[in-house]
N, C-alpha and C positions, 0 to 999 in steps of 0.2 A: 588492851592492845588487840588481843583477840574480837572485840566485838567491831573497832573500829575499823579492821581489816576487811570484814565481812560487810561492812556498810558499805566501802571504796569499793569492794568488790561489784557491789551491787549495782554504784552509780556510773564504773566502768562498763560494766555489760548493756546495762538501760544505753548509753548512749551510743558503745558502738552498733547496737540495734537500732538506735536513732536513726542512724548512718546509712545503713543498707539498707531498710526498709525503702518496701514499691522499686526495686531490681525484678522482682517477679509479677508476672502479670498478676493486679488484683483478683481477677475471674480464676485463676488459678491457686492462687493460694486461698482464697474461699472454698473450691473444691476439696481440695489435700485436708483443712482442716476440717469436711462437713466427712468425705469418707472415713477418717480417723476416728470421731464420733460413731459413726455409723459403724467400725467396727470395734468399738466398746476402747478405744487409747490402748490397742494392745503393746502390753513392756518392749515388746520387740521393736517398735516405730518409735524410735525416741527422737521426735521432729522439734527439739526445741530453736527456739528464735526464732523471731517470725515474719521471716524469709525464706522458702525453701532452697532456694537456687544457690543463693548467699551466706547461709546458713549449714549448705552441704546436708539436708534432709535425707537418711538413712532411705537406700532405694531411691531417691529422687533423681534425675538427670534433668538438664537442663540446657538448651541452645536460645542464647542472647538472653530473654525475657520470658520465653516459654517454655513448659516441663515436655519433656519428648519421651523421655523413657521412665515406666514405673515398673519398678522390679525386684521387688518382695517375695521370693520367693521363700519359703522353710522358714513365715516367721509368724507362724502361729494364729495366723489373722483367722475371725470366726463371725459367722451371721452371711448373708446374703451378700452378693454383688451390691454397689452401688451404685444408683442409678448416678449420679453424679459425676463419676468416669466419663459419662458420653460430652462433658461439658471442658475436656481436656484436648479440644480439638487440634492440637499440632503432635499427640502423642502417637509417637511408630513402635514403641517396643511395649507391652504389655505384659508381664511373668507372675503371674499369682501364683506359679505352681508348688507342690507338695505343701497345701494348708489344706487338710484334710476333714475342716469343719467347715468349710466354705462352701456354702450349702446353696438351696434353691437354684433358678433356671439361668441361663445365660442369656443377657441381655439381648433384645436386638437392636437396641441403640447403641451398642457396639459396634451396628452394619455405617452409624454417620463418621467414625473417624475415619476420613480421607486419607488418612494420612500414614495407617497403622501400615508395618510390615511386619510383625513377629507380634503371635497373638499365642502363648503360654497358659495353659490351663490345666497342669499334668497333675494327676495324685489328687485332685480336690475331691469333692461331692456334689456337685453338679449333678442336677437332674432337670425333666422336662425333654425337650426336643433340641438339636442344632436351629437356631431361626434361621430364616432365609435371606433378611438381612445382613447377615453374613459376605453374601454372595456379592455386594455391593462394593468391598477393600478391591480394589483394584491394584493395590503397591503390596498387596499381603506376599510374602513369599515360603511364611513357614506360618503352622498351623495344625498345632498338638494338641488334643484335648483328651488324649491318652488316658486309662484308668480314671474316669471316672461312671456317675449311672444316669449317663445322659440313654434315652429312647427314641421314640418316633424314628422316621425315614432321613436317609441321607437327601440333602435338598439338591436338587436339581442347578439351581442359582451357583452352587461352587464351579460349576462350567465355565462360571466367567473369571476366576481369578486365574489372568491369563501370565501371571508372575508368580503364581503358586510351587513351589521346587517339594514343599514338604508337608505331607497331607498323613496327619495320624490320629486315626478315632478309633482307636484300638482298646479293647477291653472297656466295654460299654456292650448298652443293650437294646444295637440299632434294629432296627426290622426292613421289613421292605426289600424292595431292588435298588440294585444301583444304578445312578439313574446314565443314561448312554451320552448325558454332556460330561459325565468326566474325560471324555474323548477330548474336552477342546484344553483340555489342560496343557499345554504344549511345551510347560518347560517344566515339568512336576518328574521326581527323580524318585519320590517315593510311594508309594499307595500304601499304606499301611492301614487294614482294616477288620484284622485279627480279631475272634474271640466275641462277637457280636452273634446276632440272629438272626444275620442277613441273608433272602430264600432268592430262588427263580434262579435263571441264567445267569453266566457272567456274560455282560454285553460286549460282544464283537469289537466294537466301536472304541470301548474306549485305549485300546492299545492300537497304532500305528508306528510306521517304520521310525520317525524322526523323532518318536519321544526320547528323552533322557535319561526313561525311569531304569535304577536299580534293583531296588525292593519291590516284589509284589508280594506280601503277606495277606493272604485270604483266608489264612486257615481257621477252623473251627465257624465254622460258621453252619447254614442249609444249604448252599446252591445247589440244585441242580443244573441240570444240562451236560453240556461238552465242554472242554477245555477249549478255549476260543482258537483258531489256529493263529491269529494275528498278534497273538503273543510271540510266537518264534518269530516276529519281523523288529519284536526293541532289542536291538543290538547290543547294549547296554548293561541288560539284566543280569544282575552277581546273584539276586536269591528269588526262587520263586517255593513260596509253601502256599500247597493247595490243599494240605490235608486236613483230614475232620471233617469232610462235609458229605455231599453225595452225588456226587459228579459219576458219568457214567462215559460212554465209549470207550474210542481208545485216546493214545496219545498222538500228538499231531507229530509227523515226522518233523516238520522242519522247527522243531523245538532242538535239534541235533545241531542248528544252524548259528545256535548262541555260543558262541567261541569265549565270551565271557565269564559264561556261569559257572559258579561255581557251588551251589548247594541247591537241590530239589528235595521239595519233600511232595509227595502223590499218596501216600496212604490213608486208611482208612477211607475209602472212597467207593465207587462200584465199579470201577475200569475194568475194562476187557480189552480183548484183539492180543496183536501181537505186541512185543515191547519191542520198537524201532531202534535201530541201531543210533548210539549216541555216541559212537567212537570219534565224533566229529568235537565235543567237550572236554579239547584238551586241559580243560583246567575244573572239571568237577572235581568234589572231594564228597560231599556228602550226597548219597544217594538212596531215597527210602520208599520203597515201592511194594509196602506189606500190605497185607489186606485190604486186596481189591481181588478181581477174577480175570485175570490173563490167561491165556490159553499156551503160556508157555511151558514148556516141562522141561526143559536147561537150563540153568544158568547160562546166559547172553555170553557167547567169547569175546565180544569187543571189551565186556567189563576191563577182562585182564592186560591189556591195552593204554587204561586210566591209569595213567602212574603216578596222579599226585592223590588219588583216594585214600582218604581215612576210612571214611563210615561206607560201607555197604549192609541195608538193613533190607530183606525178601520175606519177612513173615507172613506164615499162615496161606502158603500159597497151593500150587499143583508141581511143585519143582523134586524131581526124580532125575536120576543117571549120575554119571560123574563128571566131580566139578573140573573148572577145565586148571591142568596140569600148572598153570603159570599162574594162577588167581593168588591165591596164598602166599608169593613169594613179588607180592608188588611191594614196594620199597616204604611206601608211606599208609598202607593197610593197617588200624590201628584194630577196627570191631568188623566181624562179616559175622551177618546170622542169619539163620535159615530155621527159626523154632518152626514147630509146627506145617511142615513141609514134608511129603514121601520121604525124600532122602534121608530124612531122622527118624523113617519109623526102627521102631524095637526089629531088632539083628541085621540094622544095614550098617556098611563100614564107619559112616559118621552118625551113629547114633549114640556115641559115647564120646565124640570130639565135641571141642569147643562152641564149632558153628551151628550145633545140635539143641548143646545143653545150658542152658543160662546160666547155672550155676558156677559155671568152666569159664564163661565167658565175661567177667568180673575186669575190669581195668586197675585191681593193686590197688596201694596204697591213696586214694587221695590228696595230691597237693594240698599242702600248707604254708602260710610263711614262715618262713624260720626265726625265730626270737631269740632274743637275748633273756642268759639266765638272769635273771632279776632277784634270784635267791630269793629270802623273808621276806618280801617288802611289809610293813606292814600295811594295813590295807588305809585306802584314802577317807580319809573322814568326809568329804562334801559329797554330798551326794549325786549317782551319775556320773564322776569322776572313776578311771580306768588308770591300770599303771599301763603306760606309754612302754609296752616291751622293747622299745629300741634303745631307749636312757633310761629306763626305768625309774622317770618321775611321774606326779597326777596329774593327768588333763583330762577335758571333756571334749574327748572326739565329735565328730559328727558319723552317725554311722547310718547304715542304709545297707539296699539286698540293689544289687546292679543285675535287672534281667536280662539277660543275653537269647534274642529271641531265635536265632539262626546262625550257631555257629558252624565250623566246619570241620568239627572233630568231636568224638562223644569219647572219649578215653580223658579221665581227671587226675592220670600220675604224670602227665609229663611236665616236667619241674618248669624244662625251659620254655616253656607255652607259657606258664602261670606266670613265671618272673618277667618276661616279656611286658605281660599285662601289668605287672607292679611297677617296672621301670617305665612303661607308657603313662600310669597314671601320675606317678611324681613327676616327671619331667612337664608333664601339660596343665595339671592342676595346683602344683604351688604357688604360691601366692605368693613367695622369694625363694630365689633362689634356694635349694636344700632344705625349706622350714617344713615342710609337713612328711611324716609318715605314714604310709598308705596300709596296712595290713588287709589282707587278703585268708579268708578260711570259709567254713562253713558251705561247699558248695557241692551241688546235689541239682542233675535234671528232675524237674518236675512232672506229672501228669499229663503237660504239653510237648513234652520236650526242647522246652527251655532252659538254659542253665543258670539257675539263682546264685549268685556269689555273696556274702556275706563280706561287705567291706567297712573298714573301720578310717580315717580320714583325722590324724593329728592336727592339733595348730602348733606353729612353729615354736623349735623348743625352748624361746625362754618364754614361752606362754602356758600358762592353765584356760585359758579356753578361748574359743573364736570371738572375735568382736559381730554384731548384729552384720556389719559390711562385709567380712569376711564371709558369713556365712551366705549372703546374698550373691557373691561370686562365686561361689563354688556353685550353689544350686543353678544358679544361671548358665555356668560352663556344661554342667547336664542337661539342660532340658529344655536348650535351645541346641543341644548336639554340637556345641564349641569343640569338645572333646571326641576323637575318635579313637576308641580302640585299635589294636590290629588287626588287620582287615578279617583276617581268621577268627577272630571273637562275632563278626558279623552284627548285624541292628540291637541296638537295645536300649531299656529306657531305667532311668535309675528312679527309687523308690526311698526316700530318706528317713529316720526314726526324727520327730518332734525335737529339737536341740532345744533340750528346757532349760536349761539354766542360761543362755547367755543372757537374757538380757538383765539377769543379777551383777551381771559384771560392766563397771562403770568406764567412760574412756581414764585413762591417764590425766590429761587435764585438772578434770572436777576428783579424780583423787587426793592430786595432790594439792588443792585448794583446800578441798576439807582436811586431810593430815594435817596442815596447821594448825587450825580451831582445834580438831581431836587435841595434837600432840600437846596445846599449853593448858584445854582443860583436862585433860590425861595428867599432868603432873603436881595438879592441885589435888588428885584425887588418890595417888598414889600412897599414902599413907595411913586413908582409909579402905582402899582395898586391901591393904597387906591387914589391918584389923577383921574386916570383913571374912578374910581368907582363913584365917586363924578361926575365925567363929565355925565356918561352914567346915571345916573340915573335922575339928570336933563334934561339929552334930551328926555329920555325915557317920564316924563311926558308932557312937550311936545308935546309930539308923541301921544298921547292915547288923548291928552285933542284937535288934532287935528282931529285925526280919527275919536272921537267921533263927530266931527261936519259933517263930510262926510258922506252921504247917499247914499247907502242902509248897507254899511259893518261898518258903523262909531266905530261899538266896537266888529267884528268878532276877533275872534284870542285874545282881550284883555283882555275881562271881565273875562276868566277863562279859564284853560288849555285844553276844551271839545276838541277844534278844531288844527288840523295842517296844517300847509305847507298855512297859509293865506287865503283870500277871495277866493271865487269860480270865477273861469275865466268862462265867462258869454256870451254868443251870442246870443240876440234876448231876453231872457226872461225877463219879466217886474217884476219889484220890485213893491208889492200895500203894502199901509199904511193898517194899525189895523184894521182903519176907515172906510176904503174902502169895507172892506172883511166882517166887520161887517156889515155893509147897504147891499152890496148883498145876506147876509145868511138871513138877516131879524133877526139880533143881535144874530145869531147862533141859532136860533130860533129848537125846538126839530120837529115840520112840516117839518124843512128842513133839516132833521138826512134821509141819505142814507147808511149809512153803519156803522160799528164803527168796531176797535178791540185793541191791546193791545198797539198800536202806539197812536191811538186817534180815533177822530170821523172823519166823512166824511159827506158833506154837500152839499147841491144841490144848486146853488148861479145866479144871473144873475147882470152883471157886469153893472151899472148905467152906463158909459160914453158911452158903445159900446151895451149892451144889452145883449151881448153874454152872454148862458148857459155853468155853470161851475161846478167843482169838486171841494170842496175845502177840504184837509184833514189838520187838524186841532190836533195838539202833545198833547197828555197831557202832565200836568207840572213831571208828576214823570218818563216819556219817553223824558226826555234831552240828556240823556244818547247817544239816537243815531244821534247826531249832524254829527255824521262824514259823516252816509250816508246819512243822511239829504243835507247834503252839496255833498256829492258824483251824488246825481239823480238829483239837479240843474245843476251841471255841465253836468254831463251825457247830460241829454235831452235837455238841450240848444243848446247844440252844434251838436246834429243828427237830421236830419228831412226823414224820409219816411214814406208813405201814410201809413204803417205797422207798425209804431210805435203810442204810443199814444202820443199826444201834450202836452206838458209843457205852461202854458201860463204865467205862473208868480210864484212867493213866495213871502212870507213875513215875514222877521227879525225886531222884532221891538219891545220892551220890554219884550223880554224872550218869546217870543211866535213863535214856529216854523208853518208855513201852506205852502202849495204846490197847487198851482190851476192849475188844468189840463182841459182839453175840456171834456167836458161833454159826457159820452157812454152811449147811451140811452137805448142797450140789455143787457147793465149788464155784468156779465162774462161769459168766455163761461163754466164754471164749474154749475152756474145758468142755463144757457141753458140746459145741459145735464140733470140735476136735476129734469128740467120739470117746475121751478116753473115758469117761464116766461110766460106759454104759445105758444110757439113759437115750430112747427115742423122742428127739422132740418133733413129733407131727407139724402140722400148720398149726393145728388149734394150740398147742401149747406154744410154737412162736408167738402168734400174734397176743396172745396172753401176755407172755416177758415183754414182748416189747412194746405193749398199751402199761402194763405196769410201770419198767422203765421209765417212760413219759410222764406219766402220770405224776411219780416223782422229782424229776427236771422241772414240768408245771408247776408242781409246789415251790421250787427255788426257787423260782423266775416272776413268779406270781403272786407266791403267797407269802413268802419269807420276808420279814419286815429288819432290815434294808433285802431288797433284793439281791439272788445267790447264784452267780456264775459259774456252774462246776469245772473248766475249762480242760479236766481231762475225760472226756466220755468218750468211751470205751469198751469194748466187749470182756473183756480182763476186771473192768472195774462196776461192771454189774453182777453181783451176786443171788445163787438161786437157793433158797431155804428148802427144806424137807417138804414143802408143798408143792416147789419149782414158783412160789412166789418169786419175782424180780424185785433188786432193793439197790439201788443205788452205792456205791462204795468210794473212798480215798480222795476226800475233802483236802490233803494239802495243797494241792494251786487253787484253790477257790479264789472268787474275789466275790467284796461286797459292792453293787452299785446300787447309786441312791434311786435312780429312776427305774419306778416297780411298771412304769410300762413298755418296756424294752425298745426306747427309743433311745437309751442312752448310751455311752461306754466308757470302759477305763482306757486311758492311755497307760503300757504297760509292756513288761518284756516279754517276749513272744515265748511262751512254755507249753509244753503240752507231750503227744506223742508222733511222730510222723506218720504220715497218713491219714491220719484224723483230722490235722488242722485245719480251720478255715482258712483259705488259701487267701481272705480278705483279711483277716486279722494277721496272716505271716506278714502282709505286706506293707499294709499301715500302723501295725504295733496298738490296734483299738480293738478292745477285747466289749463285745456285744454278748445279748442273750442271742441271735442267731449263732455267734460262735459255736454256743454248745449244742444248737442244731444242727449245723453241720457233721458237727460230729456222730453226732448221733444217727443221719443219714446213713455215713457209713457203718453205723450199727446193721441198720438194719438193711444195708447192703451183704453183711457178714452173714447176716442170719438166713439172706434166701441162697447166698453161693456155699456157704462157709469156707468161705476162702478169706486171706488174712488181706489187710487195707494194699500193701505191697508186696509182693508175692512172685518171687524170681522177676523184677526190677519193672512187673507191671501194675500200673494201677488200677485197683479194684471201682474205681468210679468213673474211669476213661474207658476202662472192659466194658463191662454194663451199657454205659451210657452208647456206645458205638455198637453193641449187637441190640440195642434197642433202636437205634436210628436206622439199623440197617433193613431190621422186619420183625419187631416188635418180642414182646417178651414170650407170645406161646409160638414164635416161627421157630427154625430148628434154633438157628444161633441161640436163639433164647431161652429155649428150654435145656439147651448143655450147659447154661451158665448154673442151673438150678444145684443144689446141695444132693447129691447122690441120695441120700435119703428121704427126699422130700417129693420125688418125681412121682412116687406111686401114692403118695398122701393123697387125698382129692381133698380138693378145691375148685371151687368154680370159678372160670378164667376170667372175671372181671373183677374177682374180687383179686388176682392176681395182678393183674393189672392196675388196679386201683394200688397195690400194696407197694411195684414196684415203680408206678408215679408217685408215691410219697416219697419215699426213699430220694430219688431223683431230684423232686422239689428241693427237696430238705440239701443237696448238695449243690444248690446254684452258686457261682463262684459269686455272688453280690448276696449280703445279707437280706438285703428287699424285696428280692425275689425267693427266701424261703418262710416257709408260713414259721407261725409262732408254735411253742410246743401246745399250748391249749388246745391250738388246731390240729396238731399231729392227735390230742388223744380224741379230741371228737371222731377223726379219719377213721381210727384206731376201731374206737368202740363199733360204731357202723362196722367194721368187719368182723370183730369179737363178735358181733352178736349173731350172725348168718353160721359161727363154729359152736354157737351157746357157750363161750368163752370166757363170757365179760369176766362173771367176779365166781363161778363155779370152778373151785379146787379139780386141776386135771387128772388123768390118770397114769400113773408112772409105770413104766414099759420094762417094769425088772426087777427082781425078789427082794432090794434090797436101793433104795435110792440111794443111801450113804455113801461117798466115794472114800477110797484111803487117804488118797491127797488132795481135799477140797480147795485149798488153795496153792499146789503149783504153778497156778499160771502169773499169780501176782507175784512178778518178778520186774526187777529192774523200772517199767515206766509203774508197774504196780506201786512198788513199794519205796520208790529208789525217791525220798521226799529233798535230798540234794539235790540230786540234778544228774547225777553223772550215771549214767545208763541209758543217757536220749532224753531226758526230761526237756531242758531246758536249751532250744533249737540253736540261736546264736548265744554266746555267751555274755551277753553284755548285763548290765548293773539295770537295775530295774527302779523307777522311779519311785518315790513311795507314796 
């Protein structure tokens, strides 16, 4: 019965496909199936029958007999554009975006569809130049190619898209000038051109009275020149960010003349003159005019005037006297700072106030969503599956980081702002009525001052996960900007995590077609699985009652679900009993406590058989949790050996108690080192020593380690320096292996690590690269010429650097205050300075492409080592005794903490396996 249903079945689909076939133009459904091929039949495109139009092909749209709209976004798609798209000639909508393997150049047979008007290209990997081709869409009206590593110059040719409303090549790595036909843009509302490398003037021309534009985001870019004055004539304008670049005079008065505006940002710039009265900006809220050189020495009194200002931000200026009397008591005043300005020097009245002191100046508690207790749940067996904190059942969210590039408040306690944005985002993104829940956490200004939000996106609750179509709407309502926040959240562009499982999940339909077949030969069978189950479960004990007698793993994997994929495959490291480890701490004795943090403690031990001095970290019992990397850093470091890495000697499993004994580092970290507390001078020659050593070991991971070894927390905490001041690599739990040993590959993966450190391209795309660990490591060795920490009273250490280097280089004053107190009378020769703090730099480009390989950092490295006679000659230590008491206090929390909860693990989401 069952076979003959499946026949019928057959001969019914055969013919209503008889039926509809050639509804779609042949020339088109030729293409849909050669790009499909062409992008390898990804699971996500499930285009069956073949018909696209008639057949409702997943992203397909379709008017009369031709496809118009293809909109694929967030599904996975990998390999090159096809050329074959340009053969879709009635198609207006285009959305490839967030496939972040969607590589090589953009077509410029994309410039013959006549027809396009929304051209989506956000989050991919795009490289090469914008072609000029382009220039050619005459109906185009919007036009994102947002985050990705497109280069070369902005084309001249966009002058003509005289229906252009939305222009964004933001975060890319344009060059050149802009060219003075964006002037003929006449109905463009946005310029969005953030974050690129774009030098020279801003041209005059392209802003006039009659434009529409809202957004001009220019920031982080080179221009010089002046601020154009023909900016104060778009009426229009809600945001202007000019900051990060190196704009000079002053500001144009009749910038005072925008009655609209409501957020500026001017910092970090080279301005001068007076700051003109803006009391004419009845509706500013954000206003940031720190380091530049005004010649004002007051506080401006129209400020206190602005009664709907949140943010007033004046760092680093010449501002002295008292502030004026009404400032402090405007109504909707959330942050005023004044760091580093006269008024805050040591024993003026506000040198212990808020607007002085960063520390003081903290906005509370960070908004969160509020959840529902969910009690035990137990946790979801399918993998990538969340418990849904509002009904506390498993679904697979769609999650993503929403950047908010200019908002209009920098304060993240205020509940009813946040819930605003929650009730904005369910009301405009469900997909019915009440079905999705939106969770909101995780958010944190950035290095830009951005605001990253960590947003999670349910499918409706009687579903476990989005359908492929589902998900093509949601990404489309982002990134074609269907969706607006409140106008107070300001521009931003969403960034979504790879939604891996959907397309494991079948329509309805073809479920319940197969459940027949299953369910009648399911019941022929049921007699033999209950035999089967009967057998398996006696061998099973068995099995467990034999493993239990095997040492060292007798009960990994059995006593409970913590652990996967079996026993850790093991080279060289020694298994020690309970008993063992207890007699070398001197029964965990608190004399023998060297460190401790959220993982457990750390213990100084010497081993009775051999004598040898050790490290032993020690789990607490409520940190079981991270058995995985527990088990991940035995493997790991058993199986790698260089003088650069640090030594694994053993672990111990053995009633519930996890420990890790590693060889004993007697200088502690070198985050300790910088700190000072050790006592120990490290000159330049002993820097560039640690940190060519350092590398040297990262190389070996990356390089030499067969599968290739992603350390993904590097870190100044997690290098250690032995009685020689040798550097050694440390704290292999988030490692990853990836198979491609030429660092062209990556894991897709949950974003973990330390803040500050992160590649800011790996927070955003969840693809963990070998440049990952060079970023990090940049900021290493950013650490080691300021010693100052990655974030540090809420600024960051590679926006500092990077902005006194653009301003006049690293031996100008700026640059030489950034230097480590200790370091300023070391000599060195200033190119070898320079050379050191372009690496550094390199090594922290926000695009993995643009930072060299670790090989190349230790080539860099050695050329400097050797002008200190550094390379492999043991340095001299600067004090009677190198041994510190507490070599490892500083491995705390991200040190040690191999769960997660101490800042390990950035958003909290389930990590793919």
């Amino acid at each position: 019965m069952g076979i003959f249903f499946c026949i019928s079945l057959v001969i019914t689909v055969s013919f209503s496909f008889g039926i509809v076939a050639g509804d779609t133009d042949s020339r088109d459904v030729t293409t849909l199936r050669s790009i499909q091929r062409q992008w390898g039949n990804p699971p996500g495109l499930t285009w069956a029958g073949v018909d696209p139009c008639a057949s409702n092909w997943v992203g397909v749209y379709c008017h009369g007999s031709r496809v118009t709209d293809l909109l694929l976004s967030t599904m996975g798609l990998k390999g090159e554009l096809p050329s074959d798209i340009e053969r879709l000639t009635d198609l207006q909508r285009l959305d490839l975006s967030y496939n972040p393997d969607l590589t090589g150049s953009i077509l410029p047979g994309l410039g013959n569809l006549a027809n396009l008007r929304e051209l989506l290209l956000i989050g991919c990997s795009f490289t090469g130049s914008i072609p000029e081709e382009l220039g050619n869409l005459q109906r185009l009206t919007t036009r994102d190619l947002n985050s990705n590593k497109l280069g070369g110059n902005v084309p001249a040719s966009l002058g003509n898209l005289s229906n252009l409303y939305w222009l964004d090549v933001a975060n890319n790595n344009l060059v050149g000038t802009l060219p003075a036909e964006l002037g003929k843009l006449v109905n463009a509302g946005h310029f969005h051109f953030n974050k690129n490398r774009l030098r020279g003037s801003i041209p005059p021309e392209i802003f006039h009275e009659n434009m529409p534009i809202q957004h001009v985001l220019f920031d982080q870019n080179l221009f010089t020149g002046t601020i154009p004055s023909t900016l104060g004539l778009v009426k229009k304008i809600s945001v202007i960010r000019l900051d990060r670049n190196r704009l000079e005079g002053p500001i144009p008065p009749n910038i005072s003349s925008l009655i609209n505006l409501g957020e500026m940002h001017l910092s970090n710039n080279k301005l001068n003159g007076r700051i003109p009265d803006l009391s004419g900006l009845k509706n500013l809220q954000y206003l940031d005019l720190s380091n530049n050189s005004f010649d004002v020495s007051l506080v401006p009194d129209w400020i206190s005037s602005s009664e709907l200002l949140t943010t007033v931000v004046m760092e680093n200026g010449v501002l002295n006297g008292p502030l004026p009397s009404s400032l402090l008591n405007l109504p909707s005043l959330e942050t005023f700072t004044l760091f580093q300005n006269p008024v805050c020097a040591v024993g003026t009245s506000l040198a212990n106030d808020k607007v002085c002191d960063p520390e003081m100046a903290g906005n509370g508690t960070v908004y969160t969503t509020p959840m529902k207790d969910c009690g035990k749940i137990v946790k979801c067996e399918v993998e990538n599956m969340q418990i849904n904190p509002v009904n506390c059942k498993c679904a697979m969210p769609l999650e993503g980081v929403m950047v908010l590039r200019s908002p209009s408040f920098s304060a993240l306690n205020n509940n009813a702002r946040f819930q605003r944005l929650e009730k904005s985002l369910e009301s405009n993104l469900s997909l019915s009525q009440g079905s999705s829940v939106y969770i909101i956490c995780c958010m944190s200004f950035d290095a830009n001052d951005y605001l990253n939000i960590k947003i999670w996106i349910f499918p409706p609750v009687e579903k476990q996960y989005f359908e492929p179509l589902d998900i093509i709407k949601l990404g489309y309502s982002l990134s074609n900007q269907t969706y607006k926040p409140p106008k107070e959240f300001g521009p931003y562009y969403f960034i979504p995590n790879p939604y891996l499982l959907f397309y494991g999940h079948r329509d309805k339909s073809t479920k319940e077609q197969q459940n027949i077949g299953i369910a009648i030969g399911a019941a022929l069978l049921v007699l033999a699985i209950i035999g089967i189950g009967i057998y398996a479960f006696t061998l099973k004990k068995k099995k467990e009652a034999a493993a239990k007698n095997s040492r060292p793993f007798g009960s990994w994997g059995f006593a409970s679900s913590e652990y996967s994929g079996g026993a850790p495959k093991l080279k060289g490291a020694r298994w020690f009993t309970f008993q063992e480890l207890k007699q070398a701490t001197n029964n965990f004795s608190t004399s023998n406590e060297i460190g401790s943090g959220g993982y457990g403690m750390v213990y100084k031990g010497i081993l009775a058989a051999s004598g040898q001095m050790v490290a032993v970290k020690r789990a607490k019992e409520e940190s079981m949790q991270g058995g995985e990397e527990f088990k991940t850093e035995i493997e790991l470091l058993s199986r790698v050996h260089h003088k650069n890495l640090v030594g694994l000697v053993g672990f111990c499993f053995e009633g519930g108690e996890h420990m890790l004994v590693y060889e004993y580092m007697p200088n502690g970290s070198l985050r300790d080192n910088l700190s000072g507390r050790t006592g120990i001078n490290l000159d330049w020659r002993k820097r560039i020593r640690i940190a060519l050593g350092a590398a040297r070991g990262l190389t070996y991971l990356h390089d030499h380690a067969n599968p290739a070894i992603i350390h993904r927390d590097v870190k100044t905490s997690n290098i250690l320096l032995d009685q020689n001041l040798n550097a050694k690599v440390a704290d292999f739990g988030l490692s990853k292996l990836i198979a491609d040993t030429g660092g062209g590959g990556h894991v897709s993966t949950q974003v973990k690590g330390t803040m500050g450190y992160l590649d800011p391209e790996y927070y955003m795309r969840q693809q963990l690269t070998h440049k990952s660990d060079v970023y990090s490591y940049g900021v290493v060795l950013l650490e080691m010429l300021t010693a100052r920490q990655p974030i540090e009273r809420g600024k960051y250490l590679v926006r500092e650097v990077r902005t006194a280097i653009e301003i006049g280089g690293i031996n100008s004053q700026a640059g030489l205050q950034l230097l480590d107190s200790a370091l300023r009378n070391s000599p060195i020769n200033p190119s070898v300075l320079e050379s050191f703090v372009s690496l550094a730099l390199r090594c922290c480009e926000d695009y993995g492409v643009n930072r060299p390989k670790m090989s190349e950092v230790v080539k860099e490295l050695e050329s400097m080592a050797e002008k200190f006679g550094a390379n492999d000659a043991e340095p001299d230590i600067e004090m009677e005794s190198s041994v510190v008491s507490n070599p490892y206090a500083e491995f705390q929390l991200g040190s040690f903490d191999y769960s997660g909860s101490g800042g390990h693990i950035v958003p909290p989401i389930i990590e793919p396996k």
